[in-house]
Structures are given as C-alpha cells and as structure tokens.
N, C-alpha and C positions, 0 to 999 in steps of 0.2 A: 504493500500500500504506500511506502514512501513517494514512490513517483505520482503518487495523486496529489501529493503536496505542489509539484512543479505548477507551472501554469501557461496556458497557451498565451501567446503575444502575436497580434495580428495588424498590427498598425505598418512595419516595415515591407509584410508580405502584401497588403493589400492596396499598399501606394502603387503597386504595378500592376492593382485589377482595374476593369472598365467601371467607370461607377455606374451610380445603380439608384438614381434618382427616381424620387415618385413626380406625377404632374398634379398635387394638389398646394394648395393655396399655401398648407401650413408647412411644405416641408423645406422652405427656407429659415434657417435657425438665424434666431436672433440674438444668440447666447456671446459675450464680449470674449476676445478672444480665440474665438472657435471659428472664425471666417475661412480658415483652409480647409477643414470639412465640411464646409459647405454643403459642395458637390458630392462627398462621400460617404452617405447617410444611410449606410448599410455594414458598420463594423460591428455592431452587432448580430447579423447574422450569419456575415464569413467567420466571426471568430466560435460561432456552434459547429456551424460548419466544416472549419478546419481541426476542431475537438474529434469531429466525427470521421474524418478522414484520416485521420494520424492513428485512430483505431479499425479504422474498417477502408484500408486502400484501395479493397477490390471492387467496393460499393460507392461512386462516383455520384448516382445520379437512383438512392435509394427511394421507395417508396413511400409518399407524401403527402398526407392530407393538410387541405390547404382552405381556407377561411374564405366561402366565396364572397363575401362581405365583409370587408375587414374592420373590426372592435369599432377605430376611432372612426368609421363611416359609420357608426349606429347598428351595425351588426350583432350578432349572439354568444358568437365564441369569442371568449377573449384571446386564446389564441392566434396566433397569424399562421404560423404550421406544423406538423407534429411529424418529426421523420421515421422509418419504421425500418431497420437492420436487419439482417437475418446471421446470429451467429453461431459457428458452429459448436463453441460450447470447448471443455477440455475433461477428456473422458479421465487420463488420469485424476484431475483431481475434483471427478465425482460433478462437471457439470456439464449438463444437457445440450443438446441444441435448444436455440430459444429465439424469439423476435425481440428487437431492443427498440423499445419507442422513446424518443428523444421531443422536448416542447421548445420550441422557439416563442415566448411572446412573456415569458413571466420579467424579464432582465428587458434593459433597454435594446431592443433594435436599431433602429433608425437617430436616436440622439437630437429631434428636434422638439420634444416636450410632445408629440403628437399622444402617446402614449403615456410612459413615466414621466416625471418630472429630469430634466437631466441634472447629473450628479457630477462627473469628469472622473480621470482615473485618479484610482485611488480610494473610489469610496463607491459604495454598494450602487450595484447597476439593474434600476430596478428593485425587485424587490428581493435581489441581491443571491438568485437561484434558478435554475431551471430543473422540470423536474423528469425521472425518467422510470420505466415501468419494464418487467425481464416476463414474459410469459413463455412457458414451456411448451414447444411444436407438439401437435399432435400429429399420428401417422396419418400422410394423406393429406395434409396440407401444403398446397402450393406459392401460398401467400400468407402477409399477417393477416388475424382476426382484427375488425375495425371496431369489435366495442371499444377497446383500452382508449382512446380517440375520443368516445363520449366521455368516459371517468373522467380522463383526464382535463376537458374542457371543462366537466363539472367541480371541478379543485381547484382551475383556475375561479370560475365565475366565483367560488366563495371567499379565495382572496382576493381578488379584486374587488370585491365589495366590502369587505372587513378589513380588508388591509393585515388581516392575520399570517405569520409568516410560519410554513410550516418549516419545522425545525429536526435534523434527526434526534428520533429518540420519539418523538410525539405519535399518537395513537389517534385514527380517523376511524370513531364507531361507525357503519353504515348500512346494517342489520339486513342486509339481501347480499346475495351472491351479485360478484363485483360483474359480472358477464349480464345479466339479467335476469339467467336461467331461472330455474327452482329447486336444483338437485345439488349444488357446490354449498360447501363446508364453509369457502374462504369466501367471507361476509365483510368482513372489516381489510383494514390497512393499519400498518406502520411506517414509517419514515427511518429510510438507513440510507448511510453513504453511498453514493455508487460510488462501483468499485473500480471500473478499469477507466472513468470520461477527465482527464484533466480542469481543473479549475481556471475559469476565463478569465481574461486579463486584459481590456478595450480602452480605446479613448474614451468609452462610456460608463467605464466601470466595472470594479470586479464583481466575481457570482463564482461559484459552487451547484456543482448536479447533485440533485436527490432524488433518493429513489424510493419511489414506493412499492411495497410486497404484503401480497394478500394474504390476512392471517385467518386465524377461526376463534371461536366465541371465546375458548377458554385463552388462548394464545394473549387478547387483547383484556380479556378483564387480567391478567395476569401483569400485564403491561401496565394500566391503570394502579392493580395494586400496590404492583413494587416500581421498576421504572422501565422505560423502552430500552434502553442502551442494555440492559442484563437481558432481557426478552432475545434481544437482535443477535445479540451473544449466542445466546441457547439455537436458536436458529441457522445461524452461520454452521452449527455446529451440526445440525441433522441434514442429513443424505437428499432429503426430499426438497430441502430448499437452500443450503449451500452456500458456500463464501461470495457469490456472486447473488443471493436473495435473489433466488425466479421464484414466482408464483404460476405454480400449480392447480388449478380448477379443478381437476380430478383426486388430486389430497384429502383422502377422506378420515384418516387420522391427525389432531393435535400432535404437537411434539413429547404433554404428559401423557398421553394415551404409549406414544411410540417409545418410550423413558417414562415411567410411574416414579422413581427417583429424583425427577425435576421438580417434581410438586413439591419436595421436603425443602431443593434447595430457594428456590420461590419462596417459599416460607421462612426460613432463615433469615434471607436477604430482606422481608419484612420486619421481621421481627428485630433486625439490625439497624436499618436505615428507613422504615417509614416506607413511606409513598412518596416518588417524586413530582407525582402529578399537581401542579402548581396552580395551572390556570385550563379550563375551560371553557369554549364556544359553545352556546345549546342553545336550546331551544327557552330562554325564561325568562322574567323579566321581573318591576319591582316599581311597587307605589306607594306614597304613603297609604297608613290606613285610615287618618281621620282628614278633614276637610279644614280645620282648624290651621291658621299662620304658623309655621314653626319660627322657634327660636335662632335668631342669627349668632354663629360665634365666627369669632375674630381668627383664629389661627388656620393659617390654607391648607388645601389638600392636596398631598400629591399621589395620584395615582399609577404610576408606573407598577407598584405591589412588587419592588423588588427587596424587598427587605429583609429578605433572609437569601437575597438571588448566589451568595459563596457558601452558604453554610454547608454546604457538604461537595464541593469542587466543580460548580455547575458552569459547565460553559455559556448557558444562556441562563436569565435571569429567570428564576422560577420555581424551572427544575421543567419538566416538558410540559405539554400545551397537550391538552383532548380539541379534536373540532370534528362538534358535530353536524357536516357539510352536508349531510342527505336532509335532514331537518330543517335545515337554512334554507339549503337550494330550496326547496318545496315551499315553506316560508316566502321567499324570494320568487317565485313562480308563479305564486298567488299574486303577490301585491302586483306583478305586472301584467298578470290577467286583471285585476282589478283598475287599473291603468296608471299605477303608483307608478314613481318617479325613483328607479332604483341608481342612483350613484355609487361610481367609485371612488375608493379613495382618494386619486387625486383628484377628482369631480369635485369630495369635499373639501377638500384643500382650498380650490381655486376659489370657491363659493366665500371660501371664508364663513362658516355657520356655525362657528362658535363652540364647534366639538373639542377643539384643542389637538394636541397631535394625536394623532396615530401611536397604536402600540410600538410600532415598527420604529418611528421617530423616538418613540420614549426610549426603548432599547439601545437606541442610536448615541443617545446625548449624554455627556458625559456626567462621573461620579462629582454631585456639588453643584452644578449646571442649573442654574434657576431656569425658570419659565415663567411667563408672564399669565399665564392661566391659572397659575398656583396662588394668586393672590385672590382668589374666585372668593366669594363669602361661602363659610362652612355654617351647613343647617342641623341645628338639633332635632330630631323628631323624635313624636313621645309613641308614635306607632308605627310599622309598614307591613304590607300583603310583599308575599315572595310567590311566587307562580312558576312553576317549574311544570315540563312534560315530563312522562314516566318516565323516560331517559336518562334525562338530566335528574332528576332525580334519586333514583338507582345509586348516585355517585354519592349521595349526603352521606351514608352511613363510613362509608368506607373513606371520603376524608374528612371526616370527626375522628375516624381512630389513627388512620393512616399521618395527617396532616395535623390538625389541629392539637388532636389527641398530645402531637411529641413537638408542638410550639413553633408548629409552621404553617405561614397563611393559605388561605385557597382563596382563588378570585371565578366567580362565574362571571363570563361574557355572552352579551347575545350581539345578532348582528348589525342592529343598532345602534351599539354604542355603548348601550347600559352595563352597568358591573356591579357586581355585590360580591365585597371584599369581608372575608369572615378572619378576623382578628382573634389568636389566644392570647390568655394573659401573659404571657412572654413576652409579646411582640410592643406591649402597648408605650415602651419607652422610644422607639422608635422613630425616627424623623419622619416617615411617610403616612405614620400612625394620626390617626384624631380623637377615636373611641378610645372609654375606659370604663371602670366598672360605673365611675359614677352618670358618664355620658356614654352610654352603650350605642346607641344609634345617632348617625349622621350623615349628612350628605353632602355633594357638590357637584350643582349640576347634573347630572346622571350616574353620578358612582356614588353606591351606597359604602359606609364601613359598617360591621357587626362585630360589637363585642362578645365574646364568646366563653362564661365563665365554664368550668364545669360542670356545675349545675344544669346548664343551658347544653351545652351539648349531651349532657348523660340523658335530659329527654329527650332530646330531638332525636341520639339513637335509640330511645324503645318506642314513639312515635309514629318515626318513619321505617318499624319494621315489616310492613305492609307491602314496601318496596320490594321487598328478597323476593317476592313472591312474583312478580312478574312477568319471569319469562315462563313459572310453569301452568300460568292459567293469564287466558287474554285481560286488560288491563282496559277496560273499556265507558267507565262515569268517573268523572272527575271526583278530587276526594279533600276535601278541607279540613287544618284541625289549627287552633289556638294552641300557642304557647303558654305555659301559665310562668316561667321563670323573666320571658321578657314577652312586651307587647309585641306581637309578629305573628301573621295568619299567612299561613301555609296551605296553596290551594295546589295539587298536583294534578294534570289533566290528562288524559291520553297521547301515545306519542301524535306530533304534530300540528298535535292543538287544538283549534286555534286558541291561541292567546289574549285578544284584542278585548273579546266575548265574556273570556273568564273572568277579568277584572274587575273587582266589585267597585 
C-alpha cells in the first residue's frame, strides 16, 4: 500500500494535450491568477484519467456512463461520468476477476466554480475524493453490470446535498440488496481505501479514491458497534472479499457466520474502546416542545462536535460518520416531487442563508479558528420533541452504552441541516460544550445540545427497548413516550417517515 501514498501530477503532462473547453457562458474563470488555464478547464479529468491508465494500460478508451444532462445544466446525476474497468484480478493472492467502477464529478473537474467552488493546489478539490466500487464477474458476463452506476449517483446526490463527506471507516445502512434484487445478503456498505488508484494531485486540488464494499446486516451493525476500520480489517482478511474489498452479491455468508470467533473478538474490541460511531445522517429531526419564548444566553455555540475528535487517535474528527443515504434520497425525492427547491451545498453557500459552514468547512478550519457564526445567541429551552425513524432510532441504545455511556459525544444529522448533539457529563467543561446539568437543553439556530446525566440515559435505554425489536416483526405506527428525568418527547415513526406530519 505504500505506493498509494504517491500521487498523480498532471499539470506538466497535460500542457501538451488539446484543450478541452466547454461552449457555455460560465466556463471562462474569473479566478485572479488563474488566467493560463483558462483555456485548460479539464485537469481535473485527465488527472482521473491518467490515475486510471497508469493502472489499466490496456484499457485506453474503457466503458463509460456519461450524464446526458450535465448537474450544472439542471440535470439529475451529479455525476459527469463513471468509468467501468475490467480486471483480471491476482489469483495468487486470492483475488477475482472483477469490474472496477471509477466516479468522475465528486472533486473539481473543470476549475471554473461551474460545479465546486474552486480551491487551487494544495487544498481539497472538491469535496476532496472520488469514489470507486470492485464487483465480482459473474460467468457469462460480457460487460459491466450498470446498476453500480445508479448506487453510485445515489451517494453522490446525498453528498451533494449534505455536503456530508464520506470518510473510510464510515458505514452507509441501506436495508435492500445494493443490485435491486431480493435474494442478496449484501444490503449495506462500508467505506475502505482503495487499494491499487493513486491519490490526485491538480491545479484544482488534491483528492483521494474511496471505495465502497457491500457488506451484510451483521457485518455493519458490527461496524456501528465497535468501529469501521476493525470491521475492514476483518474483511481484508476473508477469502470472499479480500485485500482488494470486491463485493460479492452472491455472499450468502457474514464473515461471523464464516469465523464464529470474530464475534468474541468484536466484543472485546467493545468492551475496550467503545463505539466509534460519532456522528450520524438519518432520517430525524427536533422542535421545541412548548410555544413559549425561550430564554437567550450569552455564551456561542460551536458546532463542529469535535470535542473528543483525538481521544483515541482518530484521523477524522468524531471517530466515523453513519449516513443514512436510502432514507435521505427518498426524503429528497419527495420534496422534488412535491416541487421543493433541493440545493446543494454550494447552492447554499452562494445563497448565503444563514446555515453557516458546512460540516466539510468545519473539519477544514483550523484548531482555535473563530467563526463568525459562533457569536449566534444560544437559547435555553425548558422542553423539545426529538422525532427519529425506526432506523435512526435502533442507534439510541447502542450509543448511550457505546458512546455516551464511556464520555463521548454523539451528534444526529439530518439532511437539512438540523443536529442534536447528546452531551455526557464529561464532556460539559469543554469549549464547544453549552449544556450542563443545570442548563440541560439549548440551542443555536438548528443544533440542539443535550445534556445527558445518567439518570437520563439509564431510561432512555429501558425506554427505547422496543427498538431491538424491529427487525424481527415489521415496525409499522408511530410510537411516543415522555421522559420523566428531563422535559423531551420522543416520537419514533416508521422507517421513512414522513416526518413533517409527525411533528406535534
């Protein structure tokens, strides 16, 4: 793997290509400085490009789905194109033949703001990744399979509208076989390194390939519980899905089923280190629950929720990210059948509408680094409704023990905007902190904090033990219950929702 540390550089090779200009109004850059590219507003996708040729020589002119509508024309896919490989795989060391599908449009292309915001080199291009997917041939296959093509546009549509950056290590619940079918095991996703695509290096900025591999139910609640990077491990390490993570559709075994020893050491690994599961996208959201003025306090809020983001050597701040992207999209699908107005993140940006940065920005900005949103007024409130799908839900129990339990925060996100950051008493000395036991609840703007005594999470898990029960009988009338340790009504709905409805 050391050579995935290198990085491609395309700026010397690509001074001797034809350029490759578009004929629309915006693709003259008005960026200072930048006037010698002008004319050459395609280094971001010679340098996927020449990623993909430095591994696969023989495959010049691979097979390509291509956006016939492209994003910034009002189009659907945010994608621009998705290239599809065919490799043969290396039998010694146990891996398959497979199709490798590669995304062109997460990272800057073109470098005139048409798309990303432009960055320059040196700092994240786009949104600072492209992603890629290994499915294993089946006999009798003359080409790739085109679902991976759908998935993949559908990962894009929910970063681009969240601005959420999947990260390795992070778990994508998606509760159906990734193909469509009805017969496949492999229902969810993970995020792992890919292994053989070098890291890009442009006038538009650097990025990193991620890969995603279809896991099965136990694989990813196992992920959830302790963390992805031990999960990926375990994985790397079974036959069926290999140092190269292909996904298999046919896999009708987990890895504990295939090793019943895994389970113990899963366990351990809990019982050691907690849950790394920091933050999640879902399906929930949060109101107050009285109509009454709240109380204004003086000290700001910062919400990035990285406040324990080194406590146990975490590369990203948190520890890994859940998103749950089936639930969004569909969320996401209504409102534009309904004729909502869905933005992307830099949409919001340009609007200027007063959301503040992006998760992406806040991870971006350094340790100490004020922000001007942080001066926001913090509200006291003396009650709030929390509204989770059974999904998102399912997750309370496990971090209250997992998280809270061992004095580390958990944040739920929806795709909105809204957050509800749960606070232990550990964390309450904290500079990004506002809660404590005597001001248990507060807000700013659309992020909630919750203080989170003991007492208060020991009912919430006997509670919300209703949840365990979900997957083995359908989950189908919404189910409300009052806190009596702090004011908070808790209304849990079926997966998908809707949410808007529920809200008392």
């Amino acid at each position: 793997m050391e050579e995935a540390q290198e990085a491609v550089t395309t700026e010397e090779q690509l001074q001797q290509e034809e350029s490759c200009t578009y004929d629309d109004d915006d693709s003259s850059s008005d960026i200072s400085g930048y006037d010698e590219l002008n004319d050459l507003d395609c280094f971001g996708i010679e340098a996927i490009d020449r990623a993909c040729l430095l591994l696969y020589p023989d495959q010049p002119n691979p097979v390509q789905a291509e956006a016939v509508v492209k994003f910034w024309f009002g189009g659907p896919h945010p994608l621009d194109y998705i290239s599809m490989y065919s490799n043969e795989g290396d039998p010694e060391q146990g891996i398959p033949s497979h199709w490798h599908y590669i995304t062109y449009g997460f990272t800057d292309l073109h470098g005139d703001n048409r798309v990303h915001s432009f960055t320059g080199r040196g700092m994240l291009s786009g949104f600072g990744f492209e992603l890629t997917f290994r499915l294993t041939k089946t006999e009798g296959e003359t080409g790739p399979p085109m679902w991976p093509t759908t998935l993949l546009n559908k990962l894009a549509a929910y970063v681009f509208h969240t601005g959420n950056i999947l990260h390795v290590g992070d778990h994508i619940p998606w509760h159906q076989p990734l193909d469509g079918g009805k017969d496949s095991r492999i229902q969810h996703m993970l995020v792992a390194e890919e292994p053989q695509l070098l890291d890009l290096d442009t006038p538009y900025g650097t990025a990193q390939f991620r890969q995603v591999v279809g896991v099965t139910d136990e694989e990813v609640r196992s992920a959830q519980r302790w963390k992805g990077a031990g999960i990926l491990e375990l994985l790397q390490k079974d036959p069926l899905v290999g140092p190269h993570f292909i996904t298999d559709m046919h896999r009708d075994k987990s890895i504990f089923e295939r090793d019943p020893s895994l389970v113990q050491l899963v366990n351990e690994g809990i019982e050691q280190d907690g849950s790394n599961l920091g933050h999640v996208t879902a399906l929930c959201a949060w109101s107050p629950l009285h109509d009454e003025p709240v109380e204004k306090s003086s000290k700001p809020a910062k919400t990035s929720g990285e406040g324990d983001s080194k406590e146990n050597g975490d590369s990203k701040a948190g520890g890994d990210t859940g998103h749950a992207v089936d639930s969004a999209s569909k969320d996401l699908e209504k409102k534009a059948e309904a004729g909502g107005n869905i933005k992307t993140r830099k949409e919001k940006e340009e609007v200027g509408n007063g959301e503040g940065h992006t998760k992406t920005e806040a991870k971006e900005k350094k340790e100490g680094e004020e922000d001007d949103d942080d001066e926001e007024n913090v509200m006291t409130l003396d009650g709030i409704q929390l509204l989770f799908d059974i999904e998102a839900a399912e997750l309370i129990p496990l971090i209250i023990r997992g998280r809270l339990g061992k004095g580390r925060f958990f944040i739920f996100h929806n795709a909105d905007g809204q957050a509800v950051h749960f606070v232990p008493p550990e964390l309450v000395e904290q500079e990004n902190v506002m809660v404590n036991a005597d001001e248990p609840i507060k807000c700013s703007d659309q992020y909630l904090q919750i203080f989170c005594s003991p007492e208060l999470m020991e009912e919430m898990i006997e509670e919300m033990e209703f949840v365990q029960d979900a997957d083995k009988k359908p989950f189908t009338e919404a189910r409300e219950l009052m806190l009596k340790h702090l004011p908070v009504l808790i209304r849990v709905v079926p997966k998908g929702g809707p949410l808007d409805s529920a809200l008392l």
